[in-house]
C-alpha positions in Angstrom: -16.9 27.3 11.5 -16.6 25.0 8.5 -13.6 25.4 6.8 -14.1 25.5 2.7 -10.7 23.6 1.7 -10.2 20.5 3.8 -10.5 17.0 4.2 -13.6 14.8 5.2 -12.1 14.4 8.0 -12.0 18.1 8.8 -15.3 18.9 7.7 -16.9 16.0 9.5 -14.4 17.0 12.8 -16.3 20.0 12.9 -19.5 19.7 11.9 -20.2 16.2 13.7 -17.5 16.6 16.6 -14.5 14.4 17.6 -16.0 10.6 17.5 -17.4 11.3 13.8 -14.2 12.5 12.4 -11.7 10.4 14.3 -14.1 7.5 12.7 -14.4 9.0 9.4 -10.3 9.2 9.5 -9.7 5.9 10.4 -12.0 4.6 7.3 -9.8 6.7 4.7 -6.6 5.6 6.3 -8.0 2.0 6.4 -9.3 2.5 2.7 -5.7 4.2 1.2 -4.1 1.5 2.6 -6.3 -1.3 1.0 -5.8 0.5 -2.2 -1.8 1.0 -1.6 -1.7 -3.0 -0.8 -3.3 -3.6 -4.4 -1.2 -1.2 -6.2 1.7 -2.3 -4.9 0.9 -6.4 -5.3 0.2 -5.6 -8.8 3.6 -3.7 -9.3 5.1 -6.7 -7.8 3.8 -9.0 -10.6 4.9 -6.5 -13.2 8.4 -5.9 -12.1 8.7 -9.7 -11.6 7.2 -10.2 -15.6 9.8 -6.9 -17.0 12.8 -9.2 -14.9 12.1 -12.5 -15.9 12.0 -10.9 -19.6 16.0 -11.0 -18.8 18.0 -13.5 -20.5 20.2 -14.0 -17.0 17.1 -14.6 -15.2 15.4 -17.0 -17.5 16.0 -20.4 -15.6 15.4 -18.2 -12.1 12.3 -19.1 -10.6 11.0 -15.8 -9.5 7.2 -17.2 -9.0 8.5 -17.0 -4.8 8.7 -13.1 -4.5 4.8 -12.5 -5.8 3.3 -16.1 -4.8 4.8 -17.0 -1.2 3.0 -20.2 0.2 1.7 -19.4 3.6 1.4 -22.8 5.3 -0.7 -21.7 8.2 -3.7 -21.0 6.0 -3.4 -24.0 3.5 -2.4 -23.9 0.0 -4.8 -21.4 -1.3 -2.9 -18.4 0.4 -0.1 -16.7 -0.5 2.0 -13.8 0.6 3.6 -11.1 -1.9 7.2 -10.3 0.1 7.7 -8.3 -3.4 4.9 -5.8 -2.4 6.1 -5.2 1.1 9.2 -3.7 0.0 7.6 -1.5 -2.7 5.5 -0.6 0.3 8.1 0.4 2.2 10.0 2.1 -0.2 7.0 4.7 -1.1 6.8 5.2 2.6 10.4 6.2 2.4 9.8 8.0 -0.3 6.9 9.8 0.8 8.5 10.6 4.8 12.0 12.1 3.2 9.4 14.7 0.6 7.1 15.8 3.7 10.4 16.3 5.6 12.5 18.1 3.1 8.8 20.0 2.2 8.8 21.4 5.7 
């Protein structure tokens, strides 16, 4: 029976069987979290721009928390630590609503 609310995962579960819809699953978790990683780098370089606009912070060099060197790679790559934490704090976020929702 296919249901006629539902996910694609659901709808290719049971139309297609188990492989289809665990591999249809894993390519929209894969997907959100390529989308949450941008969202959340550009964030970073906002929230760093709106606190550098701060007169305390204006001889801080702030560049670190959205353009972390990563020596391993070469000089070309960089690491966002800022976009980690946002990260972490929507998951936070997003845990303590299904929780308190249940």
């Amino acid at each position: 029976r296919v249901p006629l609310a539902g996910s694609a995962y659901t709808f290719t579960y049971v139309t297609f069987g188990e492989l289809c819809g665990w591999l249809v699953g894993w390519n929209l978790t894969l997907g959100y979290a390529v989308s949450a990683a941008v969202v959340a780098r550009s964030w970073a370089e906002y929230l760093v721009g709106f606190i550098e606009g701060f007169p305390v912070f204006e001889d801080v060099n702030l560049a670190w928390l959205t353009k972390f060197p990563v020596p391993l790679w070469g000089d070309d790559y960089t690491c966002c630590p800022l976009s980690m934490v946002i990260i972490g704090l929507c998951t936070v976020v997003l845990i303590t609503g299904a929780k308190e929702s249940t």
